[in-house]
N, C-alpha and C positions, 0 to 999 in steps of 0.2 A: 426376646426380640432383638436381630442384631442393629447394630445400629449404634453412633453415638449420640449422645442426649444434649444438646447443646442450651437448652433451655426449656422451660414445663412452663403452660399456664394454666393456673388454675383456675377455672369458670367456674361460677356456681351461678346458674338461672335463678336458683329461688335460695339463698341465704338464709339458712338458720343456725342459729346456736344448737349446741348437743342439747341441751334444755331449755324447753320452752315454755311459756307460764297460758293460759288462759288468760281473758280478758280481765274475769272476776279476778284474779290473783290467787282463787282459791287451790286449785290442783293443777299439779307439775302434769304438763307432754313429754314424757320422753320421748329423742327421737335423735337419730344417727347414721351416717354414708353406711353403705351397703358395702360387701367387697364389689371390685376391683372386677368387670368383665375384661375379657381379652382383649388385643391389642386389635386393632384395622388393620387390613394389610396400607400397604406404602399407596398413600394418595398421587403416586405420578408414575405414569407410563415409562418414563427415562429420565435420568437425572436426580434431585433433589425433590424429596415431597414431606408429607405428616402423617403420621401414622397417631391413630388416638384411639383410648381407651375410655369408659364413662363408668360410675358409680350411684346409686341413685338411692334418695333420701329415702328412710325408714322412720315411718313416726307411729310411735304404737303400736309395734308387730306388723303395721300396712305399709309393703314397699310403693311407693308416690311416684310420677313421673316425672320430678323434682331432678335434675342431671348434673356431677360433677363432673367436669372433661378436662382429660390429659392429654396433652398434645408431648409428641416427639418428631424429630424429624428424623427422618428416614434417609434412604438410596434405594432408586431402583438399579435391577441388574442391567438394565440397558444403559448405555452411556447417549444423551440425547445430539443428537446432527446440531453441527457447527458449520455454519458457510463460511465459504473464503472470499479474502478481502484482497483488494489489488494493494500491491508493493508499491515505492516509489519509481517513475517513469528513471530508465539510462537517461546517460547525458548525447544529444542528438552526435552520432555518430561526425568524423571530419568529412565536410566534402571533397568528394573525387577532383573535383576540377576547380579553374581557376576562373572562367568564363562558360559559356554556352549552353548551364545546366546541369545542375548535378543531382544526385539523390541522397538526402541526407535517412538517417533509420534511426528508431528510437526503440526500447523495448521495456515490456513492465511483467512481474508474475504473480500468479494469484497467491501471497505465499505470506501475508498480512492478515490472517493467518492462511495455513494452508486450508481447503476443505476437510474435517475428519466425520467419520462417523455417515456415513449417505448422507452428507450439507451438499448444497450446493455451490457447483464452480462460480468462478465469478463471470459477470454478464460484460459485454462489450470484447473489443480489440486487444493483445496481448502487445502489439506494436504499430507505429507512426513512423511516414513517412513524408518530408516537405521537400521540393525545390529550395535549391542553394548554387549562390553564383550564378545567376543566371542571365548575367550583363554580358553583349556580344563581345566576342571575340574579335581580335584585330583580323584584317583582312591578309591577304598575302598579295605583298606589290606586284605590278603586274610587267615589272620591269625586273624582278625575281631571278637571278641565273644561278642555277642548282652547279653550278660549277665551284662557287664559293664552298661549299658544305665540303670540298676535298682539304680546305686549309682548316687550322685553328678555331674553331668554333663551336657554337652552342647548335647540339643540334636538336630539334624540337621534337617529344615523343611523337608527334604526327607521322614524323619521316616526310613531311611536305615542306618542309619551314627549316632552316637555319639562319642564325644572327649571332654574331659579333660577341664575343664572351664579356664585355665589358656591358654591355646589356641583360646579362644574366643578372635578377638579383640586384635589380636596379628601382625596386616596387615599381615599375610602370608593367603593364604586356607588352608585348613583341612578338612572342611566338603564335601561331595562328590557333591554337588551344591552350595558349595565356601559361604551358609547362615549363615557364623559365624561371614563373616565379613558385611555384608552386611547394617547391621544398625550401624554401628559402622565405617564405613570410608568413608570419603569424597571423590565420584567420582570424579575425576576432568576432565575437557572438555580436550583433548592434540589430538597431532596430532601423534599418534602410526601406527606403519608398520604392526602392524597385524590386523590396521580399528576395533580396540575393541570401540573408542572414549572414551576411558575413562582410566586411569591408576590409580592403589595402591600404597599407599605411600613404597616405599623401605626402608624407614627410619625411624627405630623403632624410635629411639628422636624424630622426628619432629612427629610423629603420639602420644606418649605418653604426648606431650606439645596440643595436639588440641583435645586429647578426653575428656577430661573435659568440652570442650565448646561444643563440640557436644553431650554430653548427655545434656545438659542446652537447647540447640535449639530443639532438639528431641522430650526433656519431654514435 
């Protein structure tokens, strides 16, 4: 029988000594296991099972239905189905924008473990998506003359909006899609009541002591 043996129990239903006496004490019963029938095949469809063997008392020439059982454990040839488990969620993607809504993405894989063997995939969504930054954007004055945008200045991804480069990078908005500040201040993850998931430093010092490290990581 192939297989390795990792432990045997031996059962006996009805326990007897190889000799046994009568009640008188007068005359010996003899009596003793039988050989050894064949193995069971493997108790499990796929994976780990028990395969057992029985022997059975003999007392007097009369085989009893008295059973000793061998257990081993087996393998079947089939390797039994393992489902997959989801992995842990990415870190929520940066938001695109600085104001008027953005789309942040998150993603996870079934790969905790993977499915093998026909398991099954994992149930639900493979990725998330939330709103971020979604606080208005400043307006564009209506005193606005696009004739400044020919000088020295910040000109706003919009191509609607320029302002004054000392305003760049200033943590306030300005620009009419808030891209002035965008490469230039550290989203931070917070937990805000207007669900932007993200806030601007208020504080010019603490923003004018970290923009130096952030153009260094940027470049």
């Amino acid at each position: 029988m192939d297989g390795q043996i990792f432990r045997r129990w031996m059962l006996a239903i009805y326990i007897i000594s190889s000799t046994i006496y009568q009640c008188d004490g007068r005359r010996p019963v003899e009596g003793h296991w039988g050989e050894w029938g064949p193995w069971s095949g493997c108790a499990a469809s796929c994976g780990s099972g028990i395969s057992t063997r029985t022997a059975k008392w003999i007392m007097n020439g009369i085989t009893t239905q008295h059973l000793f059982y061998d257990l081993m454990e087996c393998s079947a040839e089939v390797k039994c189905p393992a489902d997959g488990y989801w992995g842990m969620w990415t870190r929520w993607s940066n938001c695109p924008v600085m104001c008027g809504g953005g789309v942040q993405k998150r993603h996870r894989k079934c790969d905790n473990p993977k499915p093998t063997n026909g398991g099954r995939e994992c149930g639900g969504r493979d990725s998330e998506q939330q709103i971020c930054n979604n606080r208005t954007c400043p307006g564009i004055p209506k005193d606005f003359d696009p004739i400044i945008c020919m000088t020295d200045v910040f000109i706003c991804k919009s191509a609607k909006f320029c302002i004054p480069r000392k305003f760049e990078c200033d943590a306030k908005l300005d620009c009419d899609d808030g891209s002035d500040e965008i490469d230039c201040v550290i989203a931070v993850q917070s937990k805000t009541t207007d669900n932007s998931g993200y806030r601007l430093f208020t504080s010019t010092k603490e923003f004018i002591f970290l923009f130096p490290i952030l153009r260094l990581v940027w470049s």
